[in-house]
C-alpha positions as CSV (number, residue, x, y, z in Angstrom):
1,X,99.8,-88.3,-75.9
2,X,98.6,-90.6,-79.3
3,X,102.6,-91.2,-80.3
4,X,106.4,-90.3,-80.3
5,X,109.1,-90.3,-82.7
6,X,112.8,-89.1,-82.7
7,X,113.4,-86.6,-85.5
8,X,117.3,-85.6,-85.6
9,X,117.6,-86.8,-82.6
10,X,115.1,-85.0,-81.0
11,X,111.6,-86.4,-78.9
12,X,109.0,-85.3,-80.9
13,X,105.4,-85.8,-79.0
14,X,102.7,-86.1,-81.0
15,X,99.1,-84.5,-78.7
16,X,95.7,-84.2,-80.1
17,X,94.9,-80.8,-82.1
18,X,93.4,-78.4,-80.0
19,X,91.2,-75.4,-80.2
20,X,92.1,-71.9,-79.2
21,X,94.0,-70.4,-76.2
22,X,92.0,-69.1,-73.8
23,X,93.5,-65.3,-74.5
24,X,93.0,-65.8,-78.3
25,X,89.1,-66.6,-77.5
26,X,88.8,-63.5,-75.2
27,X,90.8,-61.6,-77.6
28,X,88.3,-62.6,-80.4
29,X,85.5,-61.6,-78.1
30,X,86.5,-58.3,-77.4
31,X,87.5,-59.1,-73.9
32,X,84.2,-59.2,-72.6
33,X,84.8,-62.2,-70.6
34,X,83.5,-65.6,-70.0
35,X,79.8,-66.3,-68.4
36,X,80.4,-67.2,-65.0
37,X,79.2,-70.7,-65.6
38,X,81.5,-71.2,-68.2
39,X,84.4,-69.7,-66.0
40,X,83.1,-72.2,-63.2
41,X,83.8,-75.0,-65.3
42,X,87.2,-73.5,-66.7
43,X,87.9,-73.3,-63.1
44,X,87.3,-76.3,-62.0
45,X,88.8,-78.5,-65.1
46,X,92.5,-76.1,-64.0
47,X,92.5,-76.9,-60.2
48,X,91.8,-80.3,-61.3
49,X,95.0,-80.5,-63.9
50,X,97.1,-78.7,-60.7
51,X,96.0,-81.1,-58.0
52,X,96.9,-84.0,-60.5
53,X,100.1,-83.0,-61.3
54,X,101.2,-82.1,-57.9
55,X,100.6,-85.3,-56.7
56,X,103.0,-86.3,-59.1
57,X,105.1,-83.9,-57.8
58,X,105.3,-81.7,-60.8
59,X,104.5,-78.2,-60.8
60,X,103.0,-75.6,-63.6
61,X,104.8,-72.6,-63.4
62,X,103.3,-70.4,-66.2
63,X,99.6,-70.5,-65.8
64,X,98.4,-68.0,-68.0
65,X,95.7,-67.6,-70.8
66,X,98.0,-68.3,-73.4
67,X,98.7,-71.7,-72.0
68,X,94.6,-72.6,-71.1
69,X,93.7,-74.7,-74.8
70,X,90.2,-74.9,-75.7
71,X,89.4,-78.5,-76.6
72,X,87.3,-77.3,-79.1
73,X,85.1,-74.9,-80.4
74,X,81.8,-75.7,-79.0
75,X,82.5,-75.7,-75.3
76,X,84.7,-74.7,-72.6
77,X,86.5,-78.3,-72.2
78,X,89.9,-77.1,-71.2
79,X,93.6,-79.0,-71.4
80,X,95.9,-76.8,-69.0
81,X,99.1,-77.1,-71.0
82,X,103.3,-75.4,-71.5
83,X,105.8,-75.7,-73.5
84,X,107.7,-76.9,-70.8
85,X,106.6,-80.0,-68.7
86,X,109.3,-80.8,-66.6
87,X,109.3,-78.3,-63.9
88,X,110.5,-80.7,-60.6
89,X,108.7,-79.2,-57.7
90,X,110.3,-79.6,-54.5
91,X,109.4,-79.2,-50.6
92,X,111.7,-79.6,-47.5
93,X,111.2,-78.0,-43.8
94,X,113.4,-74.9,-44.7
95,X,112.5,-74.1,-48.4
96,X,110.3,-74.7,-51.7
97,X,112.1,-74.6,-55.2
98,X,110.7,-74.9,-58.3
99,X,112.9,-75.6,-61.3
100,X,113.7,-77.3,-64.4
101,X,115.7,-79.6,-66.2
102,X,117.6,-78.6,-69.5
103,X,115.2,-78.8,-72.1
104,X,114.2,-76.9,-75.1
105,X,110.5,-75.5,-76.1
106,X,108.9,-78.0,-78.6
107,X,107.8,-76.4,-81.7
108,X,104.0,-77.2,-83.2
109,X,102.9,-78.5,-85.9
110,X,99.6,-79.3,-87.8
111,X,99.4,-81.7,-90.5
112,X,96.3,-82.1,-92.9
113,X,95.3,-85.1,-94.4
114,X,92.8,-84.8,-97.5
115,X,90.6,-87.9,-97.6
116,X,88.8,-88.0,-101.3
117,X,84.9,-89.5,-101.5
């Protein structure tokens, strides 16, 4: 997170700019797939995210491509990410819920700053 504002009274979170979703850079490759080191390290950077957020006893319940950002371009640096972030994960003798608070999808935005030489 670099910052946060309230915009009509709304939290606005402000995250670095990211790269592609994981299903838009298969999509753009025809589907053929990722080499398996590369899917190693995609792999291993999304158990990581998972094991960190369930010891903080939060829960990712939408893993899917579309929510797997590229960091950037030029490597396979991964930031496991949802438009919702507050799913309470829960675990007693009997049961295991997963649910969330009342919350509303954030909307993105990209803004360009032109910097003359």
């Amino acid at each position: 997170m670099h910052s946060h504002f309230t915009f009509r009274n709304h939290l606005c979170i402000v995250f670095e700019l990211l790269h592609l979703n994981l299903y838009d850079h298969l999509k753009a490759q025809d589907f053929a797939g990722l080499p398996v080191g590369a899917l190693r390290h995609v792999a291993t950077q999304m158990l990581r995210s998972l094991l960190f957020c369930r010891a903080q006893g939060i829960v990712h319940c939408d893993i899917k491509p579309e929510n797997i950002l590229l960091k950037n371009e030029w490597s396979y640096d991964v930031k496991v990410c949802n438009d919702i972030w507050v799913g309470v994960y829960h675990v007693s003798l009997r049961h295991t819920q997963c649910s969330w608070h009342n919350t509303s999808s954030p909307s993105l935005t990209t803004t360009t700053t032109t910097t003359a030489y």
